[in-house]
N, C-alpha and C positions, 0 to 999 in steps of 0.2 A: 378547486378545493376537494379534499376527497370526504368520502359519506365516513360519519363515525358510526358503532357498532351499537345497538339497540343498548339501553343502559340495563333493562329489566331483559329478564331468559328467563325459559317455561324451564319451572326448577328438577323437574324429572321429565326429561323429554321421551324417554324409551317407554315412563308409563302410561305418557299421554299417547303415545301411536300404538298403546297394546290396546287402548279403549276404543283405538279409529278402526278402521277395515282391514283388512290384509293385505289390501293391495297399496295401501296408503303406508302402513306401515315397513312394508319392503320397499315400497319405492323411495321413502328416507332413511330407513337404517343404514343403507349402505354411503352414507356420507356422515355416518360417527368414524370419524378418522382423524388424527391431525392434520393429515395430509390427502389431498388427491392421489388419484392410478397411478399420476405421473411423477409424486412426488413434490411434489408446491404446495406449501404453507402458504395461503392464502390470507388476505385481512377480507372483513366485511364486503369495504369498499369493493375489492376487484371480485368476490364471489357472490355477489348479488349479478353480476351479469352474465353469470356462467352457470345458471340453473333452469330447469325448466320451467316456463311458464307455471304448470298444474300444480309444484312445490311448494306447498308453505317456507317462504325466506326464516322468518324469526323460528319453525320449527328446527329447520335444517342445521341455522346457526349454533341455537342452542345446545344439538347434538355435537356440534366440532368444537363446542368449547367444553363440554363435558371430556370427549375426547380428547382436549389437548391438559387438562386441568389434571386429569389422572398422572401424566405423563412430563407433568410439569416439573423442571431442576428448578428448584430454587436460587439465586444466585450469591444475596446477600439478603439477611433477614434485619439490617439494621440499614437507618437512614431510607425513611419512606421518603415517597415521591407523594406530592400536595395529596392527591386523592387516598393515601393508604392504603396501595396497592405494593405486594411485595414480589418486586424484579424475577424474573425467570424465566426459562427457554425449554422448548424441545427439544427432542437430538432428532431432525430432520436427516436424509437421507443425504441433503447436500451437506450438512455442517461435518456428518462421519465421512463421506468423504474430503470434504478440505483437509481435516484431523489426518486421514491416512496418509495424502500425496504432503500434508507438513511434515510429519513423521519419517518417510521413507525419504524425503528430498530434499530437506534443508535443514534440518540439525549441522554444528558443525560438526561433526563427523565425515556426515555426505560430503560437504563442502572441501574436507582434507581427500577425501576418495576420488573426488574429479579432479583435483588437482594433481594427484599422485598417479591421476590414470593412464596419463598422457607423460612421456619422458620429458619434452619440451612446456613444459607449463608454465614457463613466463610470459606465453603467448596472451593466456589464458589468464593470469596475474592481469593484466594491460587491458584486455576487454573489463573483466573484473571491477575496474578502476573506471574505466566508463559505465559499468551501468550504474555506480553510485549514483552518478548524479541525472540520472532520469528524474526519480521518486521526489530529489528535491525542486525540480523544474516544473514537474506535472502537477505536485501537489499545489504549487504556488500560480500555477497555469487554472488551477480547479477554482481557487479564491479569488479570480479575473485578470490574473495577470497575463498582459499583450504580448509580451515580449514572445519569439518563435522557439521553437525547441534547438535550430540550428546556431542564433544567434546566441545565446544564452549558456549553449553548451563551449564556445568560442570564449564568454566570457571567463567561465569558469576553469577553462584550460589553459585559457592564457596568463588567470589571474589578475585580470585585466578591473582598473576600478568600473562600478556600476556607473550608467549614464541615465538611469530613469530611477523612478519607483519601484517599476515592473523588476526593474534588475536588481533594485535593493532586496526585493520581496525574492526574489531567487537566491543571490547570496543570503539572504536570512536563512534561509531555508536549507541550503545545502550545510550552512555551521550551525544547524539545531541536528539536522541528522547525524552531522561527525559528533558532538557533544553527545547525545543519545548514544552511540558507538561507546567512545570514550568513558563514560561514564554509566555502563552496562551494567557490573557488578555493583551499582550502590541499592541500597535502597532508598522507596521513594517517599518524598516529604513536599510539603506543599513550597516549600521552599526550592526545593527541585524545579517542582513545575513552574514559578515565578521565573527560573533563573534561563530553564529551556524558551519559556515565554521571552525576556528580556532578549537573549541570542539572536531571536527566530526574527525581531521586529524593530530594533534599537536603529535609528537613524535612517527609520523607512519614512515615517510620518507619526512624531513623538505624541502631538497634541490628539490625535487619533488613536492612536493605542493604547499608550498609557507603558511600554512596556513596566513587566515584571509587576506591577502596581493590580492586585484584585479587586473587582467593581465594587462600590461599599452603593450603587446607584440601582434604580431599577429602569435606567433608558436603555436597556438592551434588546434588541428586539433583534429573529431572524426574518427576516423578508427572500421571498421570490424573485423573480427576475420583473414580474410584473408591479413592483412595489408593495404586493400581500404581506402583512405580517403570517408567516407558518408558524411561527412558535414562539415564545413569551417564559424565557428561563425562570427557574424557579427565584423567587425574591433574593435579595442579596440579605437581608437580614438570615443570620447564621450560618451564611455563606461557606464563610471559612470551618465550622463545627463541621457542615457535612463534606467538605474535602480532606478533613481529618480523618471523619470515617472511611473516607476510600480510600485514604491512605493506606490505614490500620488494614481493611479488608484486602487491599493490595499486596501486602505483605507480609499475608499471612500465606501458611503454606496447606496448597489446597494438591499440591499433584501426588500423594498417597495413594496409589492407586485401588489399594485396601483399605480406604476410608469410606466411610459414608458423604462426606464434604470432598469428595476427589472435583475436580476440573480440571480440564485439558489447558496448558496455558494459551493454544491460539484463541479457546473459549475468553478465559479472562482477560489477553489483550484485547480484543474486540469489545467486552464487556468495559473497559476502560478507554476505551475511543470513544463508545457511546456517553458514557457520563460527563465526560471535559465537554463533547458536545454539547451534551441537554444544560448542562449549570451552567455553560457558557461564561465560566469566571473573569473573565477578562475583558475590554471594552470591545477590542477586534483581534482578532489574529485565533483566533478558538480552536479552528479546526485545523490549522500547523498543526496547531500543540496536540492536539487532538490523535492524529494521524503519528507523530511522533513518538508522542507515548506508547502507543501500538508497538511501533518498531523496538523502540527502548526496552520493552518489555518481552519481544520477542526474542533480542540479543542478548537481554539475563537471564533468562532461560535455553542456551545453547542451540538455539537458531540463527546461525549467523549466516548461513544464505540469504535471508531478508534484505540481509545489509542490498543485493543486488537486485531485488524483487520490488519493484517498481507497483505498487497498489494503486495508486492515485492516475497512471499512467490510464488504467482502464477506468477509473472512480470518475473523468471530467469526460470519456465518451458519454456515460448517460447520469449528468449532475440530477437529473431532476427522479430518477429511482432513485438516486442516494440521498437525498430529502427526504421521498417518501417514506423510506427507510425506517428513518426518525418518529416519523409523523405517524407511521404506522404503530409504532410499540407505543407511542405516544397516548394515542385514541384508543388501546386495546388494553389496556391497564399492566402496562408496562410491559407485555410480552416482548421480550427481546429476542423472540426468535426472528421476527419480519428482521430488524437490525443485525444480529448476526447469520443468519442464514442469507441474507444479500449479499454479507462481505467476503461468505466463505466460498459466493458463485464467483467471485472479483478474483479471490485470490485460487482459486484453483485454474482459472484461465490466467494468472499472472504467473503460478509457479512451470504452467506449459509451454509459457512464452519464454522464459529463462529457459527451460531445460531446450527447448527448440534452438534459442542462442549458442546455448554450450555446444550440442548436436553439430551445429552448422560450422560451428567454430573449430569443434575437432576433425570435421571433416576437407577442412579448407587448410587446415595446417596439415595435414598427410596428403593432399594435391599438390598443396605448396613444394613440400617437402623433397617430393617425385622429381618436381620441375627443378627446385633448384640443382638437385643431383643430378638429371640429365643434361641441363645446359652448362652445367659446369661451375656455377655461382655459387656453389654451394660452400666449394674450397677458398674461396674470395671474402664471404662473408663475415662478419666474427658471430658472435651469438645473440648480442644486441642491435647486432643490424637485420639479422633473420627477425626477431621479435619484432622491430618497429617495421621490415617491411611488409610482412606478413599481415600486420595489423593496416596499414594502409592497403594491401591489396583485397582485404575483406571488407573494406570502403567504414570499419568500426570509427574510425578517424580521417577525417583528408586532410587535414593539415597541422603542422606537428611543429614545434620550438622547440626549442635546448631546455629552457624552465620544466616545459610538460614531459618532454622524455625521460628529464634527471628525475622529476616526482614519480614516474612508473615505474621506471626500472630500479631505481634507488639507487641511485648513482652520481658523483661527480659531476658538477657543469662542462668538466671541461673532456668527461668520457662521453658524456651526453654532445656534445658540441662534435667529438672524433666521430663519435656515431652516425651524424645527420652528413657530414660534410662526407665523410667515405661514401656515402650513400650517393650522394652526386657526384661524388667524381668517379664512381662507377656509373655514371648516367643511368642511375633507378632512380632519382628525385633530381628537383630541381628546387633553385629558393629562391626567391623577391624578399624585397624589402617591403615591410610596413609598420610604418613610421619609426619607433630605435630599435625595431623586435625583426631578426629573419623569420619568413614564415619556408618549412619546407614541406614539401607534396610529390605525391608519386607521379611521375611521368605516366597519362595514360595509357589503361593497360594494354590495345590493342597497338599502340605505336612501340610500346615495350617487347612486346614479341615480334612485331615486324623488325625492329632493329635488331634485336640478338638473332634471329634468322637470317638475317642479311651478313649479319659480322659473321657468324657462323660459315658460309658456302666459302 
């Protein structure tokens, strides 16, 4: 369990160390900061062990919340949380840069410019369409689902019905994302979030969820791994009152950037990840809908890169920060910098993990491209078979159906079907049967070039 933050603060700390020594006083003023040298917004908890010995702890404190209290945004001034504390953040060093790399990299804009960068961008369409479904694998992986990244991904390409929980819990997941997509330009209503709810969980385990139905109950509790209750939602009595408010606050317009109420929207989606979490309106499935709304909100605000930005992928390497997280703004009276400044260290290494993808992807389609013109495949191939095999030679896919090709490239089953089969009978794949479906695959690549080497002399 972590230390919560002293309730009482010495109420003018600077004039309490003007009355102590000089030496006493220097040696704490320089941690009136919101942040450390390095940058880190710290809680109580983790900066109690990172002082020296000689330091008065409750002075030191005192001064970094004076410090961060000057500097505090406000976020929403209605709908307090139990204690009547009102919501707000710093702008930490990490959260302006997440801001900049969302800005310069994932609006759609960006997302028509990397498309347009490259001539052959169907390639790039095809990956595209595989990272969808990371975000809704990983998120559902984050909530304990067993199921593997590779099996799961099989499922969902092949369209294949689920055979577990685990796989209900993924397909729920990947059709609350497309729903989210699809339904970008509305605004949001609680009714919304019941129906994203209902999508995300419907025919996983009904008497367990409850989908779409909000808790009128107070048996919700979040627990650790170790069976700890961490947090205790706020009562369901008036439940529904304060998702109205966040409605209303939702959709109101805050990105003026010559306003006094301006916010960045990656600020306010995250700001809306955190609340579905803390109210926890539902019996289970919370932090789907949670994570989702994020997304939804990032793609009505003209970030459609997200759509392929995989958050949760990094969010279940380290679950038990991402609790913290919570637990931190929690015990600090609602500072919601610890919660979104965590999310915006997540997503700046997730939108580097994408742009590294794209990188590697355009680099591997102008190798490709070399090769096919030197061995001569080039004139052989049509345009749809360059695209599927290219995508099997960057290993994005190993194995590929008529269904899943027709959904990539948008095409006919039965151009999708000329596709696969030319493909073997140019011996560059090969296909089995498994059970009424062909599976096709690329012929391994090092026995791929030894043969056209061979046929070649």
């Amino acid at each position: 369990m972590i230390t919560s933050p002293p309730k009482e603060l010495i109420k003018n700390p600077t004039q309490y160390l003007a009355s102590q020594s000089a030496e006493m006083f220097a040696d704490h003023m320089e941690y009136m900061n919101p942040v450390d040298s390095k940058g880190r917004y710290f809680h109580f908890d983790e900066l109690k062990h990172r002082l020296p010995k000689k330091l008065d702890l409750s002075v030191i404190w005192s001064l970094v919340k004076e410090a961060r209290n000057k500097q505090k945004h406000v976020l929403y001034l209605s709908g307090k949380n139990r204690g009547g504390n009102v919501p707000g953040f710093c702008l930490t060093p990490t959260i302006q840069k997440a801001i900049s790399e969302t800005d310069r990299n994932t609006t759609t804009a960006a997302l028509e410019w990397m498309c347009n960068k490259i001539r052959e961008h169907k390639h790039l369409d095809y990956l595209l369409n595989d990272l969808i479904e990371d975000e809704a694998i990983s998120s559902s992986q984050l909530e304990g689902a067993a199921t593997t990244t590779k099996v799961a991904k099989d499922m969902l390409k092949r369209a294949r019905k689920p055979r577990s929980l685990d796989e209900k819990m993924i397909l729920g997941n990947f059709r609350m994302m497309k729903f989210a997509w699809e339904h970008r330009n509305k605004d949001l209503s609680v009714e919304f979030i019941e129906e994203l709810h209902q999508i995300g969980v419907e025919g996983i385990e009904d008497e367990k969820y409850k989908p779409g139905v909000i808790r009128t109950t107070d048996d919700v509790v979040v627990e650790n791994n170790d069976g700890e209750v961490v947090h205790t939602p706020p009562k369901a009595e008036h439940l529904n009152t304060r998702l109205n408010t966040l409605v209303r606050w939702v959709n109101e317009d805050h990105h003026n950037a010559e306003s006094a109420d301006y916010i960045h929207p990656l600020v306010k989606a995250i700001t809306l990840h955190f609340r579905i979490g803390y109210e926890h309106p539902f019996h289970d499935g919370n932090g789907r809908v949670a994570r989702a709304l994020f997304y939804w909100y990032m793609f009505k605000n003209e970030f459609a890169t997200f759509r392929y930005i995989a958050i949760s992928l990094l969010l279940k390497e380290a679950p038990v920060q991402y609790g913290k997280s919570y637990l931190y703004t929690e015990t600090d009276g609602m500072d919601l910098t610890y919660f979104i400044d965590y999310q915006c260290r997540i997503i700046i290494r997730a939108i580097n993990k994408f742009k590294a993808s794209y990188k590697e992807s355009v680099e591997q389609m102008e190798t490709f491209n070399r090769w096919l013109w030197d061995s001569g495949l080039y004139r052989k191939l049509t345009d749809k078979q360059q695209t599927v095999f290219q995508v099997a030679k960057s290993e994005r896919a190993v194995s590929f159906t008529i269904n899943n090709v027709k959904d990539n490239l948008g095409c006919s089953y039965n151009t999708a079907a000329t596709t696969l089969n030319g493909l073997v009978e140019l011996e560059l794949f090969k296909k089995e049967k498994d059970g009424r479906e062909w599976l096709y695959k690329m012929i391994d690549q090092k026995e791929l070039v030894k043969s056209w080497k061979a046929a070649s002399k």
